[in-house]
KOLKEDREN-171389 format. One line per field, with one value per residue: residue number from 1; x, z, y of N, C-alpha, C in turn. Coordinates in steps of 0.02 Angstrom, whole numbers, always signed. Example, Ala and Ser with C-alpha at 12.3 -4.5 7.8 and 13.67 -1.06 7.14 Angstrom:
% residues 2
nuza = [1, 2]
n_px = [+660, +642]
n_pz = [+390, +354]
n_py = [-284, -112]
ca_px = [+615, +684]
ca_pz = [+390, +357]
ca_py = [-225, -53]
c_px = [+660, +645]
c_pz = [+390, +394]
c_py = [-165, +2]
***
This chain:
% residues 205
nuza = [1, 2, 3, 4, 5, 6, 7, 8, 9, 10, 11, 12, 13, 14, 15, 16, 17, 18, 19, 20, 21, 22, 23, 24, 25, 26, 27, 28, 29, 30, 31, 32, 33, 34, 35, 36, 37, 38, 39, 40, 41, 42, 43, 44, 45, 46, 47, 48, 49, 50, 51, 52, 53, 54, 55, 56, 57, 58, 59, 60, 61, 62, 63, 64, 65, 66, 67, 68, 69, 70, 71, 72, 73, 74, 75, 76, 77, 78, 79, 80, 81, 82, 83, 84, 85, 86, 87, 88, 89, 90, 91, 92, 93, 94, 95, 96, 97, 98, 99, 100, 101, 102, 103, 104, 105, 106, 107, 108, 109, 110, 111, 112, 113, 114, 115, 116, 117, 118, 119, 120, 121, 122, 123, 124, 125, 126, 127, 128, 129, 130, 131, 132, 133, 134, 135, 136, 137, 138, 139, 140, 141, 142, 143, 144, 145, 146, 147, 148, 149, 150, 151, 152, 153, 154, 155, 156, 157, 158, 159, 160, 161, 162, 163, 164, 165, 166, 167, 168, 169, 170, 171, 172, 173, 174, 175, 176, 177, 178, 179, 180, 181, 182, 183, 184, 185, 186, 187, 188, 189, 190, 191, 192, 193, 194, 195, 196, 197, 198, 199, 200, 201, 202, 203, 204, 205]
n_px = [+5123, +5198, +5350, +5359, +5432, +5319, +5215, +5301, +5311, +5192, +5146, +5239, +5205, +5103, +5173, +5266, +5174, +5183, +5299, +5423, +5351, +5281, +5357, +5484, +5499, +5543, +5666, +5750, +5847, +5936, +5959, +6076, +6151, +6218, +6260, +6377, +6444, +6495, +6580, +6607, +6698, +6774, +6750, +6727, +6654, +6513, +6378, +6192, +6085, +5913, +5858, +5755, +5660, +5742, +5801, +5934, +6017, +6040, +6141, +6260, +6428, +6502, +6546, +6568, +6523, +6376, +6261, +6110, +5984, +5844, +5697, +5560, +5474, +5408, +5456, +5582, +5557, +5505, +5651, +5719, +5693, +5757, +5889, +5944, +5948, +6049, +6245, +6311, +6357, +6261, +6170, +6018, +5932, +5829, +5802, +5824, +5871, +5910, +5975, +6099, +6157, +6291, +6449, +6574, +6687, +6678, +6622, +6666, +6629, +6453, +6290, +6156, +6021, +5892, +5820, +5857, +5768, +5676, +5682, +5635, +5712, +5853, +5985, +6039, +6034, +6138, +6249, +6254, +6261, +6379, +6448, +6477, +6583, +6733, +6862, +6904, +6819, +6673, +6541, +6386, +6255, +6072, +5963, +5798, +5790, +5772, +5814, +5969, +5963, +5852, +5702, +5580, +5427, +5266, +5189, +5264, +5252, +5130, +5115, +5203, +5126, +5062, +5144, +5212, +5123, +5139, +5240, +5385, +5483, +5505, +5541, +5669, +5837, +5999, +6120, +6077, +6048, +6190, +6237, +6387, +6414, +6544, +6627, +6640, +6580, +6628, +6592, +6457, +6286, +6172, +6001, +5870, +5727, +5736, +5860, +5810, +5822, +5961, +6132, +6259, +6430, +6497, +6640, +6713, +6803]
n_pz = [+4914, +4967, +4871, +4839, +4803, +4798, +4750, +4619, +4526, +4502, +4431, +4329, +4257, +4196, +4116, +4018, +3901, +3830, +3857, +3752, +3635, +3701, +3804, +3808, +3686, +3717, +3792, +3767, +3690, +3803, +3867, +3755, +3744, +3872, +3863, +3783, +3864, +3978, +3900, +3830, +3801, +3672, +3735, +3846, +4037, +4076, +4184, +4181, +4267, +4343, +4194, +4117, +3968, +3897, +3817, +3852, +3748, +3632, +3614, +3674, +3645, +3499, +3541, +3681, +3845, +3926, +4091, +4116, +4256, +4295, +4399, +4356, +4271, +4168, +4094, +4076, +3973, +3863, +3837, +3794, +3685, +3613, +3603, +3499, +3407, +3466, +3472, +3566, +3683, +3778, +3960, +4045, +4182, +4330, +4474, +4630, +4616, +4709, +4788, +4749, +4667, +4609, +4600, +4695, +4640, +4506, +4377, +4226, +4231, +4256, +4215, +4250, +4222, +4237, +4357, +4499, +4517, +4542, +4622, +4760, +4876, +4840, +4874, +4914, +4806, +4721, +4800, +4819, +4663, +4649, +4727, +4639, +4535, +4490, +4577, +4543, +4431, +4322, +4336, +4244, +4273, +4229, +4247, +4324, +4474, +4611, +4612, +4688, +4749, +4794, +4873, +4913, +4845, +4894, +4792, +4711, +4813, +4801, +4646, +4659, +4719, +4622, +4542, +4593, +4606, +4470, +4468, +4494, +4584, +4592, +4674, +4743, +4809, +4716, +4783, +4927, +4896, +4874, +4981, +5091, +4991, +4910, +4807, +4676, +4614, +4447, +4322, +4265, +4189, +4163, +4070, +4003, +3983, +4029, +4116, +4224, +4224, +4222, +4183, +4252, +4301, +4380, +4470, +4555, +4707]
n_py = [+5594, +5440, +5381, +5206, +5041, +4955, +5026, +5087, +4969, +4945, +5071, +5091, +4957, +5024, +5111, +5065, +4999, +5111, +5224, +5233, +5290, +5395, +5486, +5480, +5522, +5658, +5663, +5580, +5676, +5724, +5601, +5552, +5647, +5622, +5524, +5542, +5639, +5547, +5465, +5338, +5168, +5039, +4896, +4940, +4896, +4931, +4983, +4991, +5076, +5081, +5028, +5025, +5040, +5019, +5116, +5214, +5104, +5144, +5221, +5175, +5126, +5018, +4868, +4884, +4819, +4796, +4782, +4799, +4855, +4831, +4850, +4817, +4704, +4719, +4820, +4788, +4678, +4767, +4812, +4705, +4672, +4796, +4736, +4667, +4769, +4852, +4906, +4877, +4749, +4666, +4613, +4603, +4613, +4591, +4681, +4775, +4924, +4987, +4898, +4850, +4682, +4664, +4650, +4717, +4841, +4812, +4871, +4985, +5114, +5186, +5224, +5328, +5369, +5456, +5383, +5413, +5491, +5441, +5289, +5246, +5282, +5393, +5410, +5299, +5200, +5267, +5236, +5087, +5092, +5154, +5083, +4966, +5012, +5019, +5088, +5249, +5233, +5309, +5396, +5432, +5568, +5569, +5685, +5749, +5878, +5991, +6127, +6187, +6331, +6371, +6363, +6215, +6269, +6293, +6262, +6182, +6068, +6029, +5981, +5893, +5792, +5729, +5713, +5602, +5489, +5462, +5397, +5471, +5586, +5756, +5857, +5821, +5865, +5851, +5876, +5832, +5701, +5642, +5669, +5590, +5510, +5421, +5520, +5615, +5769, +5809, +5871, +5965, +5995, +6103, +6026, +5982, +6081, +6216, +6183, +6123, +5990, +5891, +5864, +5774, +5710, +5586, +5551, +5422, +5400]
ca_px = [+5128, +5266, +5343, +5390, +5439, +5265, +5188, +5339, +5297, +5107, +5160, +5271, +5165, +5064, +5215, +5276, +5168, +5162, +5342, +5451, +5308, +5266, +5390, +5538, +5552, +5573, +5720, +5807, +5926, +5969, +6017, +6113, +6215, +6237, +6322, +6430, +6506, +6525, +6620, +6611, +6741, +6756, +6793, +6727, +6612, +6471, +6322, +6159, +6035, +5865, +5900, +5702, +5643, +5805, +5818, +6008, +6052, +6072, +6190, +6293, +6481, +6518, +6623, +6551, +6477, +6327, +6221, +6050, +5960, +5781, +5656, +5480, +5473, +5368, +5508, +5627, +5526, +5532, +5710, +5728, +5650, +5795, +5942, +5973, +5970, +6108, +6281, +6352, +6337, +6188, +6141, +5975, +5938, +5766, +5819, +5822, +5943, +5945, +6006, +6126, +6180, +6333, +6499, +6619, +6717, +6669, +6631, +6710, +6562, +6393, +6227, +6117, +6003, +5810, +5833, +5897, +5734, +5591, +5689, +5645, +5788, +5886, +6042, +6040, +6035, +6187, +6289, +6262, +6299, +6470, +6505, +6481, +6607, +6773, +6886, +6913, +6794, +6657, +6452, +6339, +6168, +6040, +5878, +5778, +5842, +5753, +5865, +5978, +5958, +5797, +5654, +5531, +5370, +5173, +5151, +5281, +5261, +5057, +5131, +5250, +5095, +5027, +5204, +5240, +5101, +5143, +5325, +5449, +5482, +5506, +5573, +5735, +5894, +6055, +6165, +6046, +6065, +6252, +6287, +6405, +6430, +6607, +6642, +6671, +6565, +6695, +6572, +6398, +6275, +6080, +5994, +5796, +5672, +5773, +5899, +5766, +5856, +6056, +6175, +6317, +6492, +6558, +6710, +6718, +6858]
ca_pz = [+4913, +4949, +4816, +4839, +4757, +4752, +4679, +4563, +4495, +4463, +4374, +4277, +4204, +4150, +4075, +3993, +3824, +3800, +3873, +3713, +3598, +3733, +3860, +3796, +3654, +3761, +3868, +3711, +3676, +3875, +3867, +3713, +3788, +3938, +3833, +3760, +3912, +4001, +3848, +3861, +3718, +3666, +3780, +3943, +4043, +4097, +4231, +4174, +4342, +4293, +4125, +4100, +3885, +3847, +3798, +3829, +3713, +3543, +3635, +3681, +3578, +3477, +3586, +3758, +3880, +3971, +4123, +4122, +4303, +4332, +4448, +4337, +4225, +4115, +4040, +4035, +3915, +3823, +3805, +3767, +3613, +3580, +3589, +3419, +3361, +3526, +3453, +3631, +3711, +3853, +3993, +4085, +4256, +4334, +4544, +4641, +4595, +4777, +4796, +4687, +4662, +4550, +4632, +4696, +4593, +4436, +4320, +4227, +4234, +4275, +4194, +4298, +4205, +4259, +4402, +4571, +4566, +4537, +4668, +4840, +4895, +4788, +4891, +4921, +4735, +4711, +4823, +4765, +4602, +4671, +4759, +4592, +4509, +4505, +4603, +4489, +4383, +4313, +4327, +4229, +4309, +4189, +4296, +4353, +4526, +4634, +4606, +4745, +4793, +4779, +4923, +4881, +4839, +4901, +4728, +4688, +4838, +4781, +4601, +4654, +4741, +4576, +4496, +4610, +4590, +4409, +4485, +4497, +4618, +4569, +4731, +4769, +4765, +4707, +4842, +4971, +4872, +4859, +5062, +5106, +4951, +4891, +4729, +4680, +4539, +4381, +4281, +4285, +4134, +4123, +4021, +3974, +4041, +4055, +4174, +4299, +4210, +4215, +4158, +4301, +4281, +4451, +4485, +4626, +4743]
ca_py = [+5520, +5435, +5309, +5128, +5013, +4917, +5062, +5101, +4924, +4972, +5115, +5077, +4914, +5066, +5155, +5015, +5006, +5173, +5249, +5242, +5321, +5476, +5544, +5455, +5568, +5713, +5636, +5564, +5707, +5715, +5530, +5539, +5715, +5598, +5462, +5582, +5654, +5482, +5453, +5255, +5175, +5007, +4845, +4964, +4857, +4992, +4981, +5022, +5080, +5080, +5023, +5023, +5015, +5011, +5213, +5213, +5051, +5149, +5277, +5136, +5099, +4958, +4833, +4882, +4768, +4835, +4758, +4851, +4822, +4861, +4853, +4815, +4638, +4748, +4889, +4728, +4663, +4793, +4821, +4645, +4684, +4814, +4700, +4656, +4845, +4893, +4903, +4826, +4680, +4672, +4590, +4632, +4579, +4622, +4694, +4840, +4985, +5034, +4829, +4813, +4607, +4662, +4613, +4769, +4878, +4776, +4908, +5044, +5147, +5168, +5258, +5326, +5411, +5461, +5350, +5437, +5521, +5374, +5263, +5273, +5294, +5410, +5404, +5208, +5185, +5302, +5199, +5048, +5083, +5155, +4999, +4911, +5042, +5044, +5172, +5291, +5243, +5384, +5395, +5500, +5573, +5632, +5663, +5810, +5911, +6040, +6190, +6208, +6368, +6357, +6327, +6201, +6290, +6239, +6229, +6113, +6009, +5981, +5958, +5833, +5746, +5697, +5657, +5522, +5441, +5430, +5379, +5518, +5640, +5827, +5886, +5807, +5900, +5813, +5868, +5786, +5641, +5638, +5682, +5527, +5453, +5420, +5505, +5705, +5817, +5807, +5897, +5986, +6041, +6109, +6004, +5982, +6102, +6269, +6170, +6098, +5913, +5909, +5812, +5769, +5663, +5589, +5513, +5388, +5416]
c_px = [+5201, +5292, +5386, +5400, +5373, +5229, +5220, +5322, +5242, +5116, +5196, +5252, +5148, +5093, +5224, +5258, +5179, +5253, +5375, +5395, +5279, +5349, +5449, +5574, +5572, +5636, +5760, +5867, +5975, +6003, +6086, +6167, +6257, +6294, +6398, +6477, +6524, +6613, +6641, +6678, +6737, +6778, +6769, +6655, +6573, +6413, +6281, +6102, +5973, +5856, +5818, +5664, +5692, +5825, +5893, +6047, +6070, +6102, +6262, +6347, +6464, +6561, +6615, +6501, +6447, +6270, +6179, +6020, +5872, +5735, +5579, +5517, +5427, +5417, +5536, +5606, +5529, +5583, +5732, +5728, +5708, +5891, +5989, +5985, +6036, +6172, +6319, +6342, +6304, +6168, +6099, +5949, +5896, +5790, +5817, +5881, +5945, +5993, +6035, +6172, +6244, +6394, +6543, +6662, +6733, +6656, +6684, +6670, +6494, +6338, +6187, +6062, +5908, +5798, +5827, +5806, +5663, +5619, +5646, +5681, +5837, +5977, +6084, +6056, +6095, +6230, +6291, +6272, +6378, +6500, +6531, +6560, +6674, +6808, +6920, +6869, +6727, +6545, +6409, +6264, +6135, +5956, +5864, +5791, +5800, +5815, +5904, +5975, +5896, +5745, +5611, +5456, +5308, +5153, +5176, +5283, +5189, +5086, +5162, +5186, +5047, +5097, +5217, +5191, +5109, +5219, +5386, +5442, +5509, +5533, +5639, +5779, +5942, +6110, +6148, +6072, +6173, +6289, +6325, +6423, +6510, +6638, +6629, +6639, +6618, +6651, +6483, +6348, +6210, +6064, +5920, +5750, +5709, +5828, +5894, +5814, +5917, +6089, +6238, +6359, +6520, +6612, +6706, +6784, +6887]
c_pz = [+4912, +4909, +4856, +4785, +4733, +4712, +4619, +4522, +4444, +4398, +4310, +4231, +4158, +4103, +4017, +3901, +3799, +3807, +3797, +3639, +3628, +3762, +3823, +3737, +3665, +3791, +3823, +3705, +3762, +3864, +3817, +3744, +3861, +3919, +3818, +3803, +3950, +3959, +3843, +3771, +3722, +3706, +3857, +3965, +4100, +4122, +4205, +4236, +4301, +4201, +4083, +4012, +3878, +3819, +3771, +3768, +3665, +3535, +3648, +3628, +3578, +3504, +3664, +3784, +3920, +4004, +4143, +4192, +4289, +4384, +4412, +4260, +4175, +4081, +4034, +3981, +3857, +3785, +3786, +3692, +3575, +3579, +3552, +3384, +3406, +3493, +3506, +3636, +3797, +3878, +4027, +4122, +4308, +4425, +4544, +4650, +4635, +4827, +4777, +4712, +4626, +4623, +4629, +4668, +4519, +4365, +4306, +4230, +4242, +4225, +4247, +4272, +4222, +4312, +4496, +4569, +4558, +4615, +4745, +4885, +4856, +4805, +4895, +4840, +4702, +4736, +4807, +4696, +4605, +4686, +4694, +4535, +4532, +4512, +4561, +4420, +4376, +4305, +4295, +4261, +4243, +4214, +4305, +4437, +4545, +4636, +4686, +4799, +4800, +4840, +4880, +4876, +4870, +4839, +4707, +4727, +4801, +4696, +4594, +4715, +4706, +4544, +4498, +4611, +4502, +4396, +4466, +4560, +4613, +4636, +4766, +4751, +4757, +4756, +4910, +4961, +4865, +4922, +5057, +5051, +4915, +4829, +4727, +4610, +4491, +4315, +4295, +4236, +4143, +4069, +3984, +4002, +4072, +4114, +4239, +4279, +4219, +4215, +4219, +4300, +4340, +4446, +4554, +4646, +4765]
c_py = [+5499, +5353, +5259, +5086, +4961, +4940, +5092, +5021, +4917, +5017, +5112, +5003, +4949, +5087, +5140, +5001, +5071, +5211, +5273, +5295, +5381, +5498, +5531, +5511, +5652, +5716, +5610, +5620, +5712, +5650, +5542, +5605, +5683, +5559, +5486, +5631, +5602, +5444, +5368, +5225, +5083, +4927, +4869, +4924, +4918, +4954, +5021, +5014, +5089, +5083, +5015, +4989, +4991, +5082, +5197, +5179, +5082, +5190, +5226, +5119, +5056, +4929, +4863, +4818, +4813, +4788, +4798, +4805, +4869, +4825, +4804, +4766, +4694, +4809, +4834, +4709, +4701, +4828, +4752, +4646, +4737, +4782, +4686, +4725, +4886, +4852, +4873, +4773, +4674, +4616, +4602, +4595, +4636, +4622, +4746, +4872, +5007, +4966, +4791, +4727, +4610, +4666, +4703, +4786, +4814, +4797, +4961, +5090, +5140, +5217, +5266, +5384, +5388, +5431, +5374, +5485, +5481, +5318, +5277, +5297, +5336, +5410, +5298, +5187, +5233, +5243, +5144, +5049, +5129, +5092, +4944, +4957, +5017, +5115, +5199, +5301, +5305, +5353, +5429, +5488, +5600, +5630, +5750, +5839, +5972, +6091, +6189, +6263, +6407, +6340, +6288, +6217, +6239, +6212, +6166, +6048, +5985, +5960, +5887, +5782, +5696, +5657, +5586, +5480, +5418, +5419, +5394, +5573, +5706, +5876, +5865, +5852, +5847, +5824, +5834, +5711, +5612, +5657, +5587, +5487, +5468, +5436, +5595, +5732, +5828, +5882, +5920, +6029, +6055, +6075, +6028, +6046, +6168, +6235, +6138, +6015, +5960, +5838, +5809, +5709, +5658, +5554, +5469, +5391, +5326]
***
């Protein structure tokens, strides 16, 4: 199946009550390892890409500004709800992270975590949140990644024919995703899941 964004909408209604009380606390220490090599400090005005519950917010310094985008009026909602407990200062703004509306090299950073592989687009949604970056400024990935040197199995393509309907895709690699786009691997870690997640720090050129 292949995802869109009308059925990433569906799905993620579903996700929605339930997200922060299942999966979320699986993917918690990845975010927070993400925060901490981004290294964000205080006054830096940071891009959040699928900025969904809200996950990231309580990784977030004191004295940052952060514009969370998503896709689905139903996770907004529920990061709305974590606002008052996020030590930054947040704006969230419901569009698509492969369409970003944010004005060129406007941040100092970006988040891009779980993202690049629920999109449709996983490259489209990279680039735009470069364009919104400033040059020089730094991105973290924290998502799951078909191994690169790696074929993709029968098994995992029929595996990844159930994922995406529950809106992710399990077969992308990250260098696919990253042909053409303007900005250079700084850093590179295994994360969740023996390494199948990873943590990655770009630099835009």
């Amino acid at each position: 199946m292949k995802i869109t964004n009308a059925h990433n909408l569906i799905a993620y209604r579903r996700w929605a009550p339930i997200y922060d009380a299942t999966v979320n606390h699986l993917f918690a220490p990845g975010r927070r390892r993400a925060l901490e090599v981004l290294s964000l400090q205080a006054g830096e005005n940071v891009l959040i890409v699928g900025v969904g519950t809200g996950a990231d917010l309580p990784y977030l310094p004191s004295g940052a500004k952060a514009t969370g985008v998503d896709l689905s009026p139903d996770m907004l909602a529920k990061a709305r709800l974590k606002l008052d407990l996020c030590p930054a200062s947040v704006t969230l703004i419901e569009a698509d992270a492969q369409e970003l509306l944010a004005p060129e090299n406007s941040f100092d950073a970006a988040i891009l975590n779980l993202i690049l592989s629920v999109v449709p687009d996983g490259r489209a949604c990279l680039r735009s949140a470069l364009r919104a970056v400033k040059p020089g400024g730094q991105l973290v990935v924290f998502d799951k990644f078909q191994a690169e040197n790696e074929k993709i199995t029968p098994m995992r393509r029929f595996m990844n024919s159930f994922s995406t309907r529950l809106g992710t895709d399990i077969t992308r690699r990250f260098s696919d995703i990253l042909v053409g786009c303007p900005c250079k691997v700084v850093y590179d870690e295994p994360s969740l899941l023996g390494g199948m997640y990873r943590i990655i720090l770009l630099q835009k050129d």
